[in-house]
C-alpha positions as CSV (number, residue, x, y, z in Angstrom):
1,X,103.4,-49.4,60.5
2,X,103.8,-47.7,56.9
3,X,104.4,-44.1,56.8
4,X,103.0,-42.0,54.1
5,X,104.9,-39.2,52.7
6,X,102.6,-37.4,50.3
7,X,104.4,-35.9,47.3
8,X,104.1,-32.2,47.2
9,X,103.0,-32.8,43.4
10,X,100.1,-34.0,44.4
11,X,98.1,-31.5,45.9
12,X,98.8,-29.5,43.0
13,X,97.4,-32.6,40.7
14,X,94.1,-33.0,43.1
15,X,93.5,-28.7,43.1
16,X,93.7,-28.9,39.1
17,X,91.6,-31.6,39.0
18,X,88.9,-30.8,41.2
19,X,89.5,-26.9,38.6
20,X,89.0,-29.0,35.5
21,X,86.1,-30.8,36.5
22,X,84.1,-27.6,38.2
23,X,84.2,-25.8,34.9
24,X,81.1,-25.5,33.2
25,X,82.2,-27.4,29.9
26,X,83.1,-30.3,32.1
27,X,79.6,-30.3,33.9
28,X,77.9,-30.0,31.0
29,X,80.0,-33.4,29.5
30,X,79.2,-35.0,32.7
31,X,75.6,-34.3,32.5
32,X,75.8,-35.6,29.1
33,X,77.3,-38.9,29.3
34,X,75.4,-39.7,32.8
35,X,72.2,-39.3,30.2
36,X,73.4,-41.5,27.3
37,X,73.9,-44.2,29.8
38,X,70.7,-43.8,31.2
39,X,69.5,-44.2,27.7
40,X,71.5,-47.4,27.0
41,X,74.1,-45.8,24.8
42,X,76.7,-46.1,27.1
43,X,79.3,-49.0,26.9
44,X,81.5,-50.7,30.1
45,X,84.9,-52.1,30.0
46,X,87.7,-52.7,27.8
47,X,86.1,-55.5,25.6
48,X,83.1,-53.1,25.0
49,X,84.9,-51.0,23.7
50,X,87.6,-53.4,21.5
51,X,83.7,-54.5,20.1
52,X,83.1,-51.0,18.6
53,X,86.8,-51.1,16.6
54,X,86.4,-52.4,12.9
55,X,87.8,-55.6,12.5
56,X,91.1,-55.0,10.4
57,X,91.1,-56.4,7.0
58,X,93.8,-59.1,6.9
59,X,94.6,-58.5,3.4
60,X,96.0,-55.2,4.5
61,X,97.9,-56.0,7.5
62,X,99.8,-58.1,4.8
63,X,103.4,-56.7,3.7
64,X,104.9,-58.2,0.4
């Protein structure tokens, strides 16, 4: 069997998240973007979200 020896760092990491995400501002962001998705305007997944990059111009990726 595998022990587990839990890093002291990371019940300091968990307490500061759980702080960061109990604030009001992050409520308020979560409320927010559990909305836009309901609304469709939400996008999923690393492609998604290479899709809304613009497409480089290859003229300027050039070097002469």
């Amino acid at each position: 069997m595998t022990e587990h020896h839990e890093d002291p760092s990371d019940e300091r990491i968990e307490e500061e998240t759980a702080s960061l995400l109990a604030g009001p501002e992050a409520l308020r962001d979560l409320t927010a973007a559990r909305d836009e998705i309901a609304r469709g305007e939400g996008v999923r997944g690393v492609e998604a979200v290479r899709a809304l990059r613009p497409r480089a111009d290859p003229a300027a990726s050039r070097r002469g």
